[in-house]
Wavefront OBJ file of the C-alpha trace (Angstrom):
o trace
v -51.689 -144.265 -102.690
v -48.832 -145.314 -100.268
v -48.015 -148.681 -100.709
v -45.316 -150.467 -98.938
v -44.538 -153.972 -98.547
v -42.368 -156.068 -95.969
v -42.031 -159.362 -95.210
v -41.900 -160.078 -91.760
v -40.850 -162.978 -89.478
v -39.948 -166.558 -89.623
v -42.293 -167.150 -92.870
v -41.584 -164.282 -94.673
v -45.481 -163.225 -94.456
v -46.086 -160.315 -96.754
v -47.082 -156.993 -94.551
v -49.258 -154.251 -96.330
v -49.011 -150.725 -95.343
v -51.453 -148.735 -97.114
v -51.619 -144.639 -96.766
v -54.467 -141.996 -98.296
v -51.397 -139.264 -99.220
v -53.605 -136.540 -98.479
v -55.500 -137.911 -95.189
v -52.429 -139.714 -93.797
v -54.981 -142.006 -92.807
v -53.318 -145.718 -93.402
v -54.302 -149.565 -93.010
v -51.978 -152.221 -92.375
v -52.536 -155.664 -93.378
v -51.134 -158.934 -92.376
v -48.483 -157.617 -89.579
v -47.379 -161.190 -88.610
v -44.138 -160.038 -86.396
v -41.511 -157.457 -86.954
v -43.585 -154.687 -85.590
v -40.845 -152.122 -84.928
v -39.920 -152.393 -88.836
v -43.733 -151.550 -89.815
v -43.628 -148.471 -86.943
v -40.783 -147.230 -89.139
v -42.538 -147.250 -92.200
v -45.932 -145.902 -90.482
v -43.261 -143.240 -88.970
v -41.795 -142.468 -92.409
v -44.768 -141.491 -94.157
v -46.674 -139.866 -90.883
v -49.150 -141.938 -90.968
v -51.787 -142.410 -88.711
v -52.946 -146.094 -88.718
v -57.132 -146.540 -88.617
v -57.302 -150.626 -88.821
v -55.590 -153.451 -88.784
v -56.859 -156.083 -91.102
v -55.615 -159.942 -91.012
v -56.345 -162.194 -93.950
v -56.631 -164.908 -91.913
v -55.463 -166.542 -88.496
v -52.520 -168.220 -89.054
v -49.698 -167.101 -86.684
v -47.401 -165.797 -89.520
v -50.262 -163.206 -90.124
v -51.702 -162.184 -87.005
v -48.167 -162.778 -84.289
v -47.764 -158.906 -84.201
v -51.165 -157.338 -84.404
v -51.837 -156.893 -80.825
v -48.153 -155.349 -80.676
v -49.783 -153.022 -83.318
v -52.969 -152.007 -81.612
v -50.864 -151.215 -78.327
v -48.768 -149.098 -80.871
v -51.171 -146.837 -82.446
v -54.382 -147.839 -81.116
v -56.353 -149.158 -84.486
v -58.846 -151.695 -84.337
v -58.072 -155.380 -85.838
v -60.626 -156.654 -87.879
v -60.993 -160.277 -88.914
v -63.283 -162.625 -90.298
v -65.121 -164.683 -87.589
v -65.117 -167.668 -88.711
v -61.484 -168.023 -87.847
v -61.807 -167.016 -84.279
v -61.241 -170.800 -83.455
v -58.364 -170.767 -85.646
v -57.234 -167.803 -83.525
v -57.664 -169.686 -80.066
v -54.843 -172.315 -81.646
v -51.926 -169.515 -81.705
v -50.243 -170.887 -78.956
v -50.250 -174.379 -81.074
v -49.486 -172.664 -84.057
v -46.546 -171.410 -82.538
v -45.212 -175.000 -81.470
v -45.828 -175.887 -85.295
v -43.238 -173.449 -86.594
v -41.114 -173.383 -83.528
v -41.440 -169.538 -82.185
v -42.775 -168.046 -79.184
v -46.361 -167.599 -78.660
v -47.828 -163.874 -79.249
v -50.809 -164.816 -76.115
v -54.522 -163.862 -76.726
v -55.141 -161.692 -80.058
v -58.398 -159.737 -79.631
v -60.770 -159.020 -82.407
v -62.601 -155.501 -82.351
v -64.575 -156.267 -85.357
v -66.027 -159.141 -87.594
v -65.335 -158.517 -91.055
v -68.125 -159.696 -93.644
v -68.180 -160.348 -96.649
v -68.576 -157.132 -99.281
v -67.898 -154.846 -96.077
v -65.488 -152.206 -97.050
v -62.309 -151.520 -94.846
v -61.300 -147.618 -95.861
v -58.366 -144.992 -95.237
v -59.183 -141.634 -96.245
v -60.115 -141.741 -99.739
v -58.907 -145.673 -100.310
v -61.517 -148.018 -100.097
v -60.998 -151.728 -100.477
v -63.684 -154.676 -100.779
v -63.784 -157.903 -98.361
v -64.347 -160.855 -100.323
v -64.627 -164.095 -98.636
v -62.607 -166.736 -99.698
v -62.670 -169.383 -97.379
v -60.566 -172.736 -98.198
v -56.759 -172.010 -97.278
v -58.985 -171.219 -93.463
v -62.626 -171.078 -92.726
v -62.828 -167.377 -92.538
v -59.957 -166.024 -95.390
v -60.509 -163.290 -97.205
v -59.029 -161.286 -99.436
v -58.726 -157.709 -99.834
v -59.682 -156.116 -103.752
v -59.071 -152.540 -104.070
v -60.865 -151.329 -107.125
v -59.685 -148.070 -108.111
v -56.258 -148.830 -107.827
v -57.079 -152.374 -109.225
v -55.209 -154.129 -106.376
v -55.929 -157.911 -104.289
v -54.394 -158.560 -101.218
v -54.706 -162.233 -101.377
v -53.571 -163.326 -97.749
v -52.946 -166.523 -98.339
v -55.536 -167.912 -100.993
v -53.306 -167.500 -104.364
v -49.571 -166.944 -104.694
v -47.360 -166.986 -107.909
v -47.661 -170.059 -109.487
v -49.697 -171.772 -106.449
v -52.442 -171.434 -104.151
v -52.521 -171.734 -100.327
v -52.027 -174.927 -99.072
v -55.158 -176.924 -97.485
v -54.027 -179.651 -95.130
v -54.132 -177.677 -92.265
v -57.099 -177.391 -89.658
v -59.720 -175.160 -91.280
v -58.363 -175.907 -94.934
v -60.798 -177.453 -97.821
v -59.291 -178.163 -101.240
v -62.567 -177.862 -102.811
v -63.704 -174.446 -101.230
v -60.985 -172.818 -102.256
v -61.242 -173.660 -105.279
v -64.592 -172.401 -105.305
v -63.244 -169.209 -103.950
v -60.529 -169.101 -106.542
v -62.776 -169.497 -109.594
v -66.093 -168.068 -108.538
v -64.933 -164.841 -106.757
v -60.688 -164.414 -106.927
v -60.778 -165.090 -110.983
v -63.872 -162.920 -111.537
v -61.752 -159.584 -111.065
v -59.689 -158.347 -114.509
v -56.498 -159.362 -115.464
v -54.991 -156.712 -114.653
v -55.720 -157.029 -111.359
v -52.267 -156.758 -109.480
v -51.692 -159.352 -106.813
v -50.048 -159.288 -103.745
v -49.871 -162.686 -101.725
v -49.621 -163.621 -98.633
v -46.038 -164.707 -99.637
v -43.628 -164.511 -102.149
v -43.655 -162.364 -105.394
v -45.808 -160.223 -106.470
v -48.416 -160.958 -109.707
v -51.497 -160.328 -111.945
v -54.905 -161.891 -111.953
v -53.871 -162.581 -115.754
v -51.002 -164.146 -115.128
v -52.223 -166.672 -112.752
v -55.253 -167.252 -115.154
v -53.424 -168.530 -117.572
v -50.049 -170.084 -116.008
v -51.059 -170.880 -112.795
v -51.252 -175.181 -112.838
v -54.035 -175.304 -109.923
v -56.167 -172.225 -112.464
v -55.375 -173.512 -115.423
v -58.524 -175.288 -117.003
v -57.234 -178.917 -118.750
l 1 2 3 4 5 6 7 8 9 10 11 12 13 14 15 16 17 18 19 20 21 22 23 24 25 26 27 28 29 30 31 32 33 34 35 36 37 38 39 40 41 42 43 44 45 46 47 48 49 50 51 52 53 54 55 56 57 58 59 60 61 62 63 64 65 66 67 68 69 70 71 72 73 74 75 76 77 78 79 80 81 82 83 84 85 86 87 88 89 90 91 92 93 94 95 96 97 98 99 100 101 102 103 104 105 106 107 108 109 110 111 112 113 114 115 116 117 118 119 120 121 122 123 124 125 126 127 128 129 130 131 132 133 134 135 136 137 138 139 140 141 142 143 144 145 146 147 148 149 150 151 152 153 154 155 156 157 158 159 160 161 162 163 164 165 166 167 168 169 170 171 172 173 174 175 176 177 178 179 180 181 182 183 184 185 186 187 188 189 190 191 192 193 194 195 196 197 198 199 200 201 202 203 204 205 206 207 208 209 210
């Protein structure tokens, strides 16, 4: 599996490009802003881009996706229940002081257990609402990988206080569905470093049972 990560824009949000080597066929998750940066990479490995999957609708995610589909023509796929979320870019924008991407259009819905594929990779949706309404993260089993968006980092989870957020759902979505995978379960956040299910299990103060 191709796997390369950037972090793009004024956040540093963590951008997934994911190729089948044999297919070329590729996903790319996340791509928040720096679009001509994840064209290179797409360009390096010939790939040929079939979706484009956001985590969730925050602005640092999402900026550069419609940049994207006028690129290569994929699909973006998100989970509905952050359209609303997605109608507020132009106040997320005014949050974090950068320009406004306009109107981000959703070809598809994503639901929870759907799969999202590229050739021969296949990776889960699991819904994990709390840092939004409608995150979800992205569990590929055979190569024993979670994108996380923005639902656990290193040492932390994503924060709650903004609209959309609920302490106690993700939580929920931590322990029920994000801590049910194995521990050797490599994570990739939404920002920041990368680490393991394990890890966080056991070091992780918001995971850590008292």
């Amino acid at each position: 599996m191709i796997h390369e990560i950037l972090a793009v824009g004024a956040l540093q949000c963590n951008c997934s490009v994911i190729g089948d080597e044999a297919t070329r066929e590729a996903m790319v998750i996340d791509p928040g802003d720096d679009i001509e940066d994840v064209l290179a990479i797409i360009r390096k490995h010939n790939l040929q881009v079939k979706q484009i999957v956001i985590t969730h609708a925050h602005i640092d995610h999402v900026g550069g996706a419609m940049k994207l589909r006028t690129a290569t023509g994929a699909p973006i796929l998100l989970n509905q229940n952050d359209y609303a979320l997605l109608k507020m870019l132009d106040v997320q924008a005014a949050w974090i002081g950068v320009a406004t991407p306009g109107n981000v259009e959703i070809d598809h819905s994503l639901a929870n257990g759907e799969n999202v594929t590229a050739g021969s990779i296949t990776a889960s949706v699991l819904q994990t609402p709390g840092h939004t309404e409608g995150s979800i993260c992205l569990y590929f089993p055979t190569e024993k990988k979670l994108i996380a968006g923005d639902t656990l980092f290193a040492g932390s989870i994503g924060r709650t206080d903004l609209p959309g957020g609920s302490y106690p759902k993700i939580l929920r979505s931590l322990h029920d569905t994000v801590l049910a995978l194995p521990d050797d379960t490599v994570v990739i956040p939404g920002h920041g470093p990368i680490t393991t299910i394990g890890n966080e299990r056991e070091t992780n103060p918001f995971l850590v049972k008292r």
